[in-house]
C-alpha positions as CSV (number, residue, x, y, z in Angstrom):
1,X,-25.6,85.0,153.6
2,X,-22.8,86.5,154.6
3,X,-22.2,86.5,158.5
4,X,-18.8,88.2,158.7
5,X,-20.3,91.6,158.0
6,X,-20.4,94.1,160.5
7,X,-23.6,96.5,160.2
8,X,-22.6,100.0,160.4
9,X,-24.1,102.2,163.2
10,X,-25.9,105.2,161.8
11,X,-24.4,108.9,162.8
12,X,-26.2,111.7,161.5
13,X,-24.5,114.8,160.2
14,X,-24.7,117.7,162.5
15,X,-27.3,120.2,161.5
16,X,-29.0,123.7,161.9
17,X,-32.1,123.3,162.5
18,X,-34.0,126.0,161.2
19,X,-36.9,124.8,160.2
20,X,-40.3,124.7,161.3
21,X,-39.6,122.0,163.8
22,X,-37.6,120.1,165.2
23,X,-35.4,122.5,166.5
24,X,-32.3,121.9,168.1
25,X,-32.4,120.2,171.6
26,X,-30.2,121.3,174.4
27,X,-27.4,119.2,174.6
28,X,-28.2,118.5,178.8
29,X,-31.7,117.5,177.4
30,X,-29.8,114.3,174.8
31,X,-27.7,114.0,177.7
32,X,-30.4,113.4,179.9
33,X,-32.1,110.9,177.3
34,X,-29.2,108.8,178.1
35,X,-29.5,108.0,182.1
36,X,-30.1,104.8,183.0
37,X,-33.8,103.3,182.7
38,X,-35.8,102.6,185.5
39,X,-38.9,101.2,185.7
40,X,-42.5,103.4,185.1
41,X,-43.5,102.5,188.2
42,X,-40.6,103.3,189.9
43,X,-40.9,105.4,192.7
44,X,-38.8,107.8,191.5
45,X,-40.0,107.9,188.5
46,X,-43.1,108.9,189.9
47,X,-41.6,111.6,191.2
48,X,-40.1,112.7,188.2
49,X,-43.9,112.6,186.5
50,X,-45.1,114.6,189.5
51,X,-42.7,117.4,188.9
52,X,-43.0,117.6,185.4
53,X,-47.0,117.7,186.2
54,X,-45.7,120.6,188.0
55,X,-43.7,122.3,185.0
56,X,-45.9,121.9,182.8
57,X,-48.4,123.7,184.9
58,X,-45.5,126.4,184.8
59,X,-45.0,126.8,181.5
60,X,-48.9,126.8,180.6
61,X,-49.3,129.7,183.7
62,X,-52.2,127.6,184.8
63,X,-53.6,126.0,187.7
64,X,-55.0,123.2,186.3
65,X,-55.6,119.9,188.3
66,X,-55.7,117.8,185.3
67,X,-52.5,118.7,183.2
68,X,-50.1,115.8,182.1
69,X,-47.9,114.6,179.0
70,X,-49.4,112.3,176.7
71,X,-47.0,109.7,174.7
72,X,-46.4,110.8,171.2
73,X,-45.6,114.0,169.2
74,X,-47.3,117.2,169.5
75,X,-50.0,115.6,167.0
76,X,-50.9,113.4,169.8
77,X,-51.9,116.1,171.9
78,X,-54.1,117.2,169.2
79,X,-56.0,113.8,168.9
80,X,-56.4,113.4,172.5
81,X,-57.7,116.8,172.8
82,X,-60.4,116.5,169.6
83,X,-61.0,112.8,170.6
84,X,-61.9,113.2,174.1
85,X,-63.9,117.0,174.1
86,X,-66.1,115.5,171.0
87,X,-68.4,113.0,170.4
88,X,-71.6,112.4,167.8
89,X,-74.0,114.8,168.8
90,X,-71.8,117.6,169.4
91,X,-71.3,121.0,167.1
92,X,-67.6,122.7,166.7
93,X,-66.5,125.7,165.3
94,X,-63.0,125.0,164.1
95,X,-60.7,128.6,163.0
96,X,-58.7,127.4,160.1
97,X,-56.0,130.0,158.4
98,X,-53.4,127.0,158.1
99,X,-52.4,123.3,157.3
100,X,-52.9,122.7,161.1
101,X,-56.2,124.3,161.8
102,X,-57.2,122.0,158.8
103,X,-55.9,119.2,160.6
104,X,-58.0,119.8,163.3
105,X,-61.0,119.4,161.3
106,X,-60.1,116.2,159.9
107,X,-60.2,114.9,163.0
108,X,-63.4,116.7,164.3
109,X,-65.0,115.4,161.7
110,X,-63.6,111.2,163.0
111,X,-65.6,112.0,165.7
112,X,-69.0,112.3,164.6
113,X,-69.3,115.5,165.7
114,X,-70.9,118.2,163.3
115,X,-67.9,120.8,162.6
116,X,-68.5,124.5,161.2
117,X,-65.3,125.7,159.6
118,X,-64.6,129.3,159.9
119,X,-62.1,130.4,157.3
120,X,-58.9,132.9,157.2
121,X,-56.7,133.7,154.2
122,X,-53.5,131.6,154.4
123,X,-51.1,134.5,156.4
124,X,-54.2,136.4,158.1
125,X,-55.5,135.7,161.3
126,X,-58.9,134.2,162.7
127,X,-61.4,136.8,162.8
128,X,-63.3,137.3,165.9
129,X,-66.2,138.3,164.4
130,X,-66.5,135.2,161.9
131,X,-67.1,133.6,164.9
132,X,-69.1,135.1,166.0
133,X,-71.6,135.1,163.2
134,X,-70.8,131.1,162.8
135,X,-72.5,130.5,166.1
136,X,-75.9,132.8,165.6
137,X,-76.3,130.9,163.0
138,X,-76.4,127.2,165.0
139,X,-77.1,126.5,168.7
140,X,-75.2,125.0,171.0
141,X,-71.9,125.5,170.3
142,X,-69.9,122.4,172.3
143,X,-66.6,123.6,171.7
144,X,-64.6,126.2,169.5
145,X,-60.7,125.8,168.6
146,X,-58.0,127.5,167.0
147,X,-54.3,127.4,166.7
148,X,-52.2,129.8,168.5
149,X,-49.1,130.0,166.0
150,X,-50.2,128.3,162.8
151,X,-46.6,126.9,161.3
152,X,-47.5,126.6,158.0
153,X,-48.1,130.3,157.5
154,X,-46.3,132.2,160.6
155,X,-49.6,133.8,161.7
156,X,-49.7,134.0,165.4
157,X,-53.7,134.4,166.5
158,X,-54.6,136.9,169.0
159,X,-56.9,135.0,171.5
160,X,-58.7,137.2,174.2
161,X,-61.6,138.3,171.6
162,X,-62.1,134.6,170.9
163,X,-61.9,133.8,174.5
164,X,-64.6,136.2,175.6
165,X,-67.1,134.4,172.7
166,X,-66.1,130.9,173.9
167,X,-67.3,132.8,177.0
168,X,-70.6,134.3,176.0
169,X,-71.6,130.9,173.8
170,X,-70.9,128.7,177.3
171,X,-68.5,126.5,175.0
172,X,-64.7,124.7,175.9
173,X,-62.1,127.1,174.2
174,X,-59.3,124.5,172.6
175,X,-55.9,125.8,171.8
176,X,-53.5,124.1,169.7
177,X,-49.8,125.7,171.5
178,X,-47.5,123.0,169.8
179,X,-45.4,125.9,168.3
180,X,-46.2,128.2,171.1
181,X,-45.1,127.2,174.2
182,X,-42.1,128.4,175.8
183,X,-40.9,130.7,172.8
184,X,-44.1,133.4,173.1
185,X,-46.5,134.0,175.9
186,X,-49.0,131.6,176.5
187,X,-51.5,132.0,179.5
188,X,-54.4,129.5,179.9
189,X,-55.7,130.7,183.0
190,X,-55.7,134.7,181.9
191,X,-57.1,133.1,178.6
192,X,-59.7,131.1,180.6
193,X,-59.1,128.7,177.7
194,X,-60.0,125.1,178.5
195,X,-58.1,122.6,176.1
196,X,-54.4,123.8,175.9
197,X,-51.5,120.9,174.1
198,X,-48.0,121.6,173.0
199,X,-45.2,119.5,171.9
200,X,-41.6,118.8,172.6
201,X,-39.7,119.8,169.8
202,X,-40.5,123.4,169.2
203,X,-39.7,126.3,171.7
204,X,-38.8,123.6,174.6
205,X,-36.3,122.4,172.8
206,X,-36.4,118.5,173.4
207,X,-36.8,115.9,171.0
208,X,-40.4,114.8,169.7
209,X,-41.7,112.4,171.5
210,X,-44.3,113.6,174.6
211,X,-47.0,116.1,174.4
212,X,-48.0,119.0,177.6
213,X,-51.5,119.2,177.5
214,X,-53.7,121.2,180.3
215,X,-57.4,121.0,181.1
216,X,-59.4,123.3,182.7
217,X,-62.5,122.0,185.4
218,X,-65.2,122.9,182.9
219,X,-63.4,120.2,180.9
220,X,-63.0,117.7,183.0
221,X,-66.6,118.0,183.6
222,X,-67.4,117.7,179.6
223,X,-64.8,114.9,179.8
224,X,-66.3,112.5,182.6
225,X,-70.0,113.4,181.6
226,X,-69.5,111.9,178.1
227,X,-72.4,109.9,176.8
228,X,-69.7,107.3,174.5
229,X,-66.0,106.5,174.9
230,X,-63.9,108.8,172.9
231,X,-62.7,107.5,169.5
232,X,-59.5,106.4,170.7
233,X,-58.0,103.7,173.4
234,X,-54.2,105.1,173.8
235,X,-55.2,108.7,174.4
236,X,-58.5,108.2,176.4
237,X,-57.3,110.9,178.7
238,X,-59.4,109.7,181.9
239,X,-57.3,106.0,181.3
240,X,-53.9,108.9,180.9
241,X,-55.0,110.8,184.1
242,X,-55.1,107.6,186.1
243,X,-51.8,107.1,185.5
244,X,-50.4,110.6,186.4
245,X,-52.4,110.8,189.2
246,X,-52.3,109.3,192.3
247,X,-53.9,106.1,191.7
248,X,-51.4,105.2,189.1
249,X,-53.3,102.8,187.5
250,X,-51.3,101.2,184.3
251,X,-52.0,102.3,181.3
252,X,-49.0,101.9,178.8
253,X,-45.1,101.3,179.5
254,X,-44.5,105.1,179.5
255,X,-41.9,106.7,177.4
256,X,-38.9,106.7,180.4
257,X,-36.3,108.5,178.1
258,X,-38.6,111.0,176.6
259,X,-40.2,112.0,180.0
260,X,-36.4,112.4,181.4
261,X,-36.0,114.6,178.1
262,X,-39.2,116.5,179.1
263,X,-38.2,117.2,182.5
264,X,-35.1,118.4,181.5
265,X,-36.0,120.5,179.1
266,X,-39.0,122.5,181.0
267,X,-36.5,122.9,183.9
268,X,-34.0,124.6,181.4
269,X,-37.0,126.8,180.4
270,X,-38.1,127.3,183.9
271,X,-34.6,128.7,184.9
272,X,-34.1,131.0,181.8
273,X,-37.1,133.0,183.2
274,X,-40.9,132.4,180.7
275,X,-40.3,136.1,180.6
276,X,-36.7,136.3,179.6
277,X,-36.9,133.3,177.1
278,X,-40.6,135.1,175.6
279,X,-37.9,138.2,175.1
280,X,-35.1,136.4,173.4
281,X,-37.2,135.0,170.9
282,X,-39.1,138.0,170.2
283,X,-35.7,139.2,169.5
284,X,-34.0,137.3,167.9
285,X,-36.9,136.6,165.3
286,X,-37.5,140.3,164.7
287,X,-34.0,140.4,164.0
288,X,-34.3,137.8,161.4
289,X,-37.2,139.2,159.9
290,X,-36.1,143.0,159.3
291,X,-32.6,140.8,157.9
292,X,-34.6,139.2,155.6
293,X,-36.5,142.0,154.2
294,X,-33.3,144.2,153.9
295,X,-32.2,140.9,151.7
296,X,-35.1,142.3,149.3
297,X,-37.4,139.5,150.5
298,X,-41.0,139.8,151.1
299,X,-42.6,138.4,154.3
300,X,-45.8,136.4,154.0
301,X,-48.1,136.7,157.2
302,X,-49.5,139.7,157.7
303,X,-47.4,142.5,159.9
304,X,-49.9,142.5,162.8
305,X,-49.8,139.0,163.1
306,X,-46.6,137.8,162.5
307,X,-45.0,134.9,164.4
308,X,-41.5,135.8,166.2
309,X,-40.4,131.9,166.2
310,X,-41.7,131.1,162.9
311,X,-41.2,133.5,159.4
312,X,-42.9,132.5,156.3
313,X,-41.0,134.4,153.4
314,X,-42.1,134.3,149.9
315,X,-39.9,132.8,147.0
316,X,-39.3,135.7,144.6
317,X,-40.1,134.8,140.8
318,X,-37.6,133.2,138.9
319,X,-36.1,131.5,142.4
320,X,-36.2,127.5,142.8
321,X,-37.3,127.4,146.4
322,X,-36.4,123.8,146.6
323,X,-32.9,124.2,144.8
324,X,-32.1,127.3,147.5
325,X,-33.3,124.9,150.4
326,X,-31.2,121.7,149.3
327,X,-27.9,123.7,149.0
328,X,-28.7,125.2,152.3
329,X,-28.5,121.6,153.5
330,X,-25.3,120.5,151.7
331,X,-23.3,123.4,151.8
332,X,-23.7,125.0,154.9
333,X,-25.6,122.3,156.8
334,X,-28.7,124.7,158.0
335,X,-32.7,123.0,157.3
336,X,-35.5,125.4,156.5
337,X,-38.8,124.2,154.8
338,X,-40.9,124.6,152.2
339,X,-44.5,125.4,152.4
340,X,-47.4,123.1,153.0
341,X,-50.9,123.2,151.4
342,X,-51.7,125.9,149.1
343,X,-48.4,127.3,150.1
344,X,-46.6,124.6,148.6
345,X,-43.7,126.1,146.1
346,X,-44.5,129.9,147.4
347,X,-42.9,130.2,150.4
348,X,-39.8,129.0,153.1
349,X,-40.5,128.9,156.7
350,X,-37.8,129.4,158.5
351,X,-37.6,128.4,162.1
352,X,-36.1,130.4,165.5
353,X,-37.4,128.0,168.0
354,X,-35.2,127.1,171.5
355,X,-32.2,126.3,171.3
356,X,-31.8,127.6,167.1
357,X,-33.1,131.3,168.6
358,X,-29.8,132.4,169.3
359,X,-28.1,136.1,167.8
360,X,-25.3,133.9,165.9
361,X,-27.7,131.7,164.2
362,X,-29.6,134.9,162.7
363,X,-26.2,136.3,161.7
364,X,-25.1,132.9,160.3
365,X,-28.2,132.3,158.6
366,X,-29.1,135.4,156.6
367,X,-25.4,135.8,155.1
368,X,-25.5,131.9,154.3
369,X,-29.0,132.6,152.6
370,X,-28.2,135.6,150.8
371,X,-24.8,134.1,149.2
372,X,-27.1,131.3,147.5
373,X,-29.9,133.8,146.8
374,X,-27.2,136.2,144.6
375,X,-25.2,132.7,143.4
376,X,-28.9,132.2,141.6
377,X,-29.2,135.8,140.2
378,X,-31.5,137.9,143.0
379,X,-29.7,140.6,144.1
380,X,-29.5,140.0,147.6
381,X,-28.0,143.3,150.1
382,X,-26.3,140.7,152.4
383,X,-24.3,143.9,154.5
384,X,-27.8,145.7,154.4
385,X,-29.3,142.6,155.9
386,X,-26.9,141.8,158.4
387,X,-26.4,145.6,159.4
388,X,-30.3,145.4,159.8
389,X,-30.5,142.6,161.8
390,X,-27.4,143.9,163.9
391,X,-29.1,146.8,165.1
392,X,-32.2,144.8,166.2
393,X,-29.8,142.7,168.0
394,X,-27.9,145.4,169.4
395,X,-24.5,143.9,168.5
């Protein structure tokens, strides 16, 4: 073996992330990620979970007592909300009109729980009234849950009709936010919803690592009057709670250079203004959108419904999706994705999330996207586009 060798460090290329996540983080937020450690226990990083507690309160416009950050991505968020609100016994009605509603199913189903899935076309929204008829048909209802902006198909679901049935059936109203949260309104206490979690890496613009979730009384009540322990050890959220809490029991050596990431990055979003950061990526992704169809593009969701931080657009015939999305990578260093599911090799999803939602980015993006969509023979109107986008922008 050779011991002379020097292993080389590994430096990424810079990119433009414009994809469905991650998105770019806010170069304070890496900069915070590299202050010095300190212990979890530390007394001030105590007070650096306290505030964030705070924040994320903010950000989620609730009141909640019981709202932390669990460890992990936005997925983890997910497992600790299924994990803890079910248990055998108990009857869901999941809303499923994407790859992530599905996911939340799969792990429904883990729980022993029985699990009616109510079904939406792949670019259509939830429909109130399915769930309606779902629940006559079965008694109690435990729990329903749906995703707010479903990434895999840029549908964003209206939630006050499903609120008011969550209401009317006495069950917890679960909310998936991971790509919601900071980019378009969210607003668990108006919703009355019950089980709200989110990720890092989306709107709030921080790396992935760390999960805002939010419960309401009604379910810390279903939590603490559980008749097993939930299916999992890590995210058992009354173990999680102790820990963020006052008591401070120890749970787990807590992520210290996410949580400075986290902190960083909600106060960022805090200081823009929820309001003023809601507008710019309204905006901007409107902007993006009319570009795109003035490209000669079709948009997949549904108009009613569509996402502002996350377009689905369909590959026209005759297009190699995945050729159009490597050269976007090599020659003009920009990610974008493919589609997932039964989407898979019919559409890109194209990301405006954070720190990517900027004017420049749209401007950048559709002239880089239409040069490799006419190199490849569709006849892409690349001033039509950007003139298009320009006036949505107003610049």
């Amino acid at each position: 073996m050779n011991t002379d060798k020097k292993i080389e460090f590994f430096e990424p290329n810079p990119r433009l992330l414009m994809g469905p996540g991650p998105s770019g983080a806010h170069p304070s937020v890496l900069a915070a990620m590299a202050m010095p450690l300190i212990g979890h226990l530390d007394p001030d990083f105590l007070r650096l979970m306290d505030e964030c507690k705070n924040m994320i309160r903010e950000v989620f416009q609730t009141n909640n007592r019981f709202t932390l950050a669990t460890p992990g991505t936005g997925t983890s968020g997910m497992e600790a909300a299924v994990m803890n609100m079910l248990e055998p016994g108990d009857r869901a009605i999941i809303g499923t009109c994407g790859y992530f509603g599905n996911r939340i199913v799969e792990m429904a189903e883990r729980t022993g729980a029985e699990v009616i899935q109510v079904d939406a076309e792949w670019g259509s929204a939830i429909e109130p009234e399915a769930i309606r008829a779902a629940a006559k048909k079965t008694q109690p209802i435990k729990l329903i849950a749906i995703v707010h902006a479903e990434t895999s198909t840029g549908v964003q679901q209206p939630i006050e009709q499903i609120s008011e049935i969550a209401k009317e059936l006495d069950a917890l109203l679960l909310i998936d936010c991971v790509t919601s949260l900071g980019g378009i309104p969210v607003q668990a206490d108006k919703w009355e919803a019950d089980i709200l979690y989110s990720g890092t890496q989306k709107c709030l613009s921080a790396p992935p690592g760390a999960s805002p979730i939010t419960l309401s009384e009604k379910a810390v009540g279903a939590l603490s009057s559980r008749k097993t322990l939930p299916n999992t050890w890590y995210l058992d959220l009354q173990k999680l709670e102790a820990y963020w809490d006052n008591r401070r029991a120890y749970h787990h050596t807590s992520p210290i250079s996410m949580l400075y990431a986290l902190h960083r990055a909600l106060a960022i979003t805090l200081n823009e203004g929820l309001e003023n950061r809601w507008k710019r990526h309204e905006r901007n992704g409107r902007a993006l959108q009319n570009g795109l169809e003035a490209l000669g593009l079709v948009l997949h969701a549904e108009k009613s419904v569509r996402l502002s931080v996350l377009t689905t657009v369909r590959i026209p015939e005759g297009i190699d999706g995945e050729l159009i999305k490597s050269e976007l990578l090599s020659n003009f260093s920009t990610e974008i994705a493919g589609g997932l599911g039964v989407l898979k090799g019919k559409i890109w999803r194209i990301g405006l999330m954070g720190e990517s939602s900027t004017p420049n980015n749209v401007l950048f993006f559709l002239s880089a996207f239409g040069i490799l969509l006419r190199k490849y023979g569709f006849k892409a109107d690349v001033a039509a586009s950007l003139e298009s986008a320009a006036q949505t922008l107003k610049v």
